[in-house]
C-alpha positions, 0 to 999 in steps of 0.5 A: 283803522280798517280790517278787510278780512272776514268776521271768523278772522276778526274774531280770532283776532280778538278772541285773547281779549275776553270781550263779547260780540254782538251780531244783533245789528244789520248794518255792523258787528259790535264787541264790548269790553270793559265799557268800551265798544268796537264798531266794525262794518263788515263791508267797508272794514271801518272800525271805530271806538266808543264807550266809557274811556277807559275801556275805550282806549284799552280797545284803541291801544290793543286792537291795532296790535291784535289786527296788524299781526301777521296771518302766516306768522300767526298760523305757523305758530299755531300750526306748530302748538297743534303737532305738539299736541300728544296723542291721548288729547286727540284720542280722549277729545274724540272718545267725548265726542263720541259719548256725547253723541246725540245729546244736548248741552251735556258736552261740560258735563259728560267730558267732567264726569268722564274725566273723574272716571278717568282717574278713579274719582266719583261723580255726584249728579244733582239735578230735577227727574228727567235731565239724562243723569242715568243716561249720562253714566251709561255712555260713559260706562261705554267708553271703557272696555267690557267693564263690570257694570252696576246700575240701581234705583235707591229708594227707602224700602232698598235692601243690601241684597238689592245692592250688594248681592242676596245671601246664600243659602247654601252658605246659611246651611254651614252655618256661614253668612255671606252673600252672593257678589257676582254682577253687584256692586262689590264686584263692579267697575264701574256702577251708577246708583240713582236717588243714593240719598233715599237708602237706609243707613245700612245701605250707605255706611256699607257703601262709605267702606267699600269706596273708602278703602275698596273693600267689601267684609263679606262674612268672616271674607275681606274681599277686594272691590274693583270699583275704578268710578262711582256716579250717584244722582239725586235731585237733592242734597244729603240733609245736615245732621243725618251722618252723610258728611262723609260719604258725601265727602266722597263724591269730588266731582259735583255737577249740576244737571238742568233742563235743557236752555237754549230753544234751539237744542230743545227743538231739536230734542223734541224732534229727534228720536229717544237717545240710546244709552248705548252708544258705539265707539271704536275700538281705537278710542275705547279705554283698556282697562291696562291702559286705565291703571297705567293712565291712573299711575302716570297722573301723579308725575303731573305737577301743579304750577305755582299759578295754580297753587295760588289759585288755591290759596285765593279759593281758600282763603276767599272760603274762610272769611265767608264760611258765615255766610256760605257754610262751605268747609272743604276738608284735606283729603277733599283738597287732595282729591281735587288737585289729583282731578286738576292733575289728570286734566293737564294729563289728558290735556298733554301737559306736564304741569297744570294750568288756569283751565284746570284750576276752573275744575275747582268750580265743580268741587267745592260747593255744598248746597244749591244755594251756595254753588253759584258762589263758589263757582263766582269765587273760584272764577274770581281767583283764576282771573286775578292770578295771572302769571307767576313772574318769581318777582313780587309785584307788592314788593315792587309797588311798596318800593316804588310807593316809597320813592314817590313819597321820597321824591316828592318829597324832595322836589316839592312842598307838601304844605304850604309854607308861609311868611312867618318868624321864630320865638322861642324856636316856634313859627309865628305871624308877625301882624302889624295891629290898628287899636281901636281903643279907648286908652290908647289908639296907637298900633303895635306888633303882635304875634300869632301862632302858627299852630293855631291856624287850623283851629277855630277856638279863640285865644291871645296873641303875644309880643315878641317876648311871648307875653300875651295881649290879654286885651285882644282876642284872636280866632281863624274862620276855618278858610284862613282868615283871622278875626282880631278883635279888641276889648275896650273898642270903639263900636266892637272894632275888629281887624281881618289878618290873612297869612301870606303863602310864600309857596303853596303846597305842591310848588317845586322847590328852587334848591334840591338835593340833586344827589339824592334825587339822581340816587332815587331816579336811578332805583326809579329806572332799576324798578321799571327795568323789572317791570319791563322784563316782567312784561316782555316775559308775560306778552312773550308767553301770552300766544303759547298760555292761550293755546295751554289754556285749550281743554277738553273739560273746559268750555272756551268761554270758561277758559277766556276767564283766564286770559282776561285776567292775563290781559288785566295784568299786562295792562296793569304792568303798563299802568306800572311802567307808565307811573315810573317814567312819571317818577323819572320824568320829575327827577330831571 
């Protein structure tokens, strides 16, 4: 087959499968999937197929449908998704934009943590000195409009007057102890507070009340703190059994901030100027803070899908059966907080109800430790993929059943063991053997009987007559490969005689007489399983191009978000293996 278009449109194309493009060769572009490898040359439009079967002829059955889809069809739907996209997904992707500008390789993280300010959810920042988490939560503090802003560097020799405000001494001469909050942290909005795990203990439980229930017990005052979005940074991870649980418990969003990887961006940041914490966006972008708590209140008329929910539940019970080995425990109120995050991303993201790219959030707010956080983020990617759509059938219902009516037919139609040449005594099966003695006293032949329950075994024992009267004088024993040895006692030169049983049908012939009635009353609930098969798919590839478009995220890069749509693609192909096996069940009921 060929393709004549050129390789952006080939990729978009391809881009619902999953798979990897390689531009390392001159002469061709290669993708891969599952094994199986696309050739294209770029100025011929050959394509061709290689690799392991299986991914071979996945790439063979759905890349010509993929290629001979119509462009115009293709644009005007696309063209229709992106006039319904709302206005706040323009608005914050283009406040991310302009947060992110100048910085390298900080898109994910920015776009998380400005999300978690959105809705009022806090930040930990973990990674080595020197990777931007201080400048990180400037700019994002810039994306809101004038808020009361906090910034402090923790250390163990920090006071509560370094954070939450000097005492007052004019309040110390009436006897009254309270402290001087204005441009501290019980009167900001918004506040970064670097090294958190290096303060005192005194320092951290004040803190634990304040963003808990956003108060601050200033003397005999209980005043209300406005704090809307915490960020806190560390290069470590609070240590177990210091009584940090529970602020820490606090922290939803957990972002790992590294050096920068790719060359590129690093010769980049060598060769451009210092970054400015402060950055200018406009005032058409930039969050009032009216806007914020309206934003904040409307997030909860956002529903999760039951796709997500089972997301969920595959995350938790994955975390359970490996609590031993990775020490994860997430609690409710952690739940809770994390479905609100998932939430607000279909919220900015101009959906109603969330989806598999929010679900990818999870990855960011489950893990503990470093030395469990790739993990997690394995487990939850694990789950996004293996939960595709949710169709309101059972598929286990529908493979038990249709497990059941294989065994059913076949069961009808053919032998499931050998069945051999035998004769009844006594209601049981047994050979019938003509038997040459060899003996000193009588050298005549006779009829001797050998259970049929014996030809599995290889232990020795007697034949009998037709009256069920062993020959105590021969000896009888299978060989494990379906040959009996016979052997007599009193013989000439240890005489012996092989008998081998005559099959009449092998395991696996088709039955000559069968009851049709029933095979035409299993072949019909055979087709009533396909039909819901068949609706299934239709339901799934009908929505397919629409669950693509969905899955786009501010928060999400696009590579995450192909996690998604492979395991869509898995579970098409998997309803086709379905469908397949039920005609196979339908075609040996003719």
């Amino acid at each position: 087959m060929d393709f004549s278009g050129s390789y952006e449109e080939f990729k978009e194309k391809l881009s619902s499968l999953g798979g990897v493009w390689d531009d390392s060769k001159n002469d061709r572009k290669v993708y891969r999937l599952d094994g199986g490898v696309l050739n294209w040359h770029e100025s011929t439009g050959n394509i061709s197929f290689q690799g392991k079967a299986k991914g071979k002829a996945f790439l063979e059955e759905e890349v010509p449908k993929l290629v001979s889809r119509k462009a115009s069809q293709k644009t005007m739907t696309a063209n229709l998704l992106d006039q319904s996209q709302s206005e706040i997904t323009k608005r914050i992707k283009g406040l991310v934009d302009a947060v992110c500008d100048g910085m390298f390789e900080r898109e994910e993280i920015i776009s998380v943590a400005l999300l978690g300010a959105l809705c009022g959810q806090n930040t930990f920042l973990y990674g080595p000195p020197g990777t931007a988490k201080s400048l990180i939560s400037r700019r994002i503090a810039c994306a809101f409009s004038q808020p009361t802003y906090f910034e402090y560097l923790m250390n163990r020799f920090s006071t509560p007057e370094d954070v939450f405000g000097p005492v007052s001494i004019k309040a110390l001469k009436e006897d009254l102890y309270t402290r001087k909050t204005q441009n501290y942290l019980p009167m900001a909005e918004f506040a970064f507070l670097d090294e958190i795990w290096k303060s005192s203990p005194a320092i951290l439980n004040t803190l634990l009340t304040l963003i808990n229930e956003h108060i601050f017990r200033n003397g005999e005052k209980v005043e209300k703190a406005p704090l809307k979005a915490l960020i806190a940074a560390s290069n470590e991870t609070p240590e177990a059994n210091q009584g940090l649980e529970a602020l820490y418990d606090r922290f939803i969003i957990r972002l790992m901030v590294g050096p920068i990887e790719q060359s590129k961006n690093f010769n980049q940041l060598l060769s451009s100027k210092p970054t400015d914490a402060q950055v200018k966006i406009s005032d058409d972008l930039i969050v009032q803070t009216d806007e914020w708590s309206q934003w904040r209140s409307e997030i909860h008329n956002v529903a999760l899908s039951k796709e997500v929910l089972t997301i969920v539940h595959l995350i938790r019970e994955a975390l359970t059966s490996r609590f031993d080995e990775l020490n994860v425990y997430v609690s409710d109120r952690r739940w809770q907080r994390a479905a609100m995050l998932m939430k607000a991303s279909a919220f900015f993201n101009g959906r109603t109800q969330t989806n598999h790219s929010d679900a990818l959030l999870l990855e960011h707010c489950l893990w503990t430790k470093e030395d469990n956080r790739l993990e997690v983020k394995e487990i939850v990617q694990k789950a996004v993929k293996e939960t595709g759509f949710d169709s309101g059938i059972s598929l286990a219902e529908i493979d038990l059943q249709k497990e059941q009516l294989d065994k059913e037919i076949n069961s009808e139609l053919f032998y499931s063991s050998d069945v051999y040449d035998v004769e009844n005594i006594d209601g049981k099966p047994f050979f019938k053997v003509r038997f040459e003695s060899n003996s000193h006293y009588n050298s005549s032949a006779k009829i001797i009987y050998i259970a049929l329950s014996n030809l599995k075994t290889k232990k020795e024992f007697h034949p009998v007559d037709q009256r069920g009267n062993e020959f105590d004088e021969i000896t009888c024993s299978f060989d494990g490969q379906g040959t009996c040895i016979l052997k007599e006692r009193y013989s000439y030169s240890n005489y012996s005689q092989k008998f081998q049983p005559k099959v009449l049908f092998h395991k696996g012939d088709k039955k000559e007489k069968v009851n049709t009635r029933l095979v035409d009353s299993l072949a019909l609930s055979v087709s009533d399983i396909r039909n819901s098969l068949s609706a299934i798919l239709n339901t799934v590839e009908e929505q397919r191009e629409r669950f693509e478009f969905d899955l786009k995220s501010i928060f999400v890069s696009e590579e995450k978000t192909n996690i998604a749509i492979s395991g869509v693609v898995e579970q098409i192909e998997s309803l086709r293996l379905r469908i397949k096996d039920c005609e196979r069940l339908e075609y040996l009921c003719k």
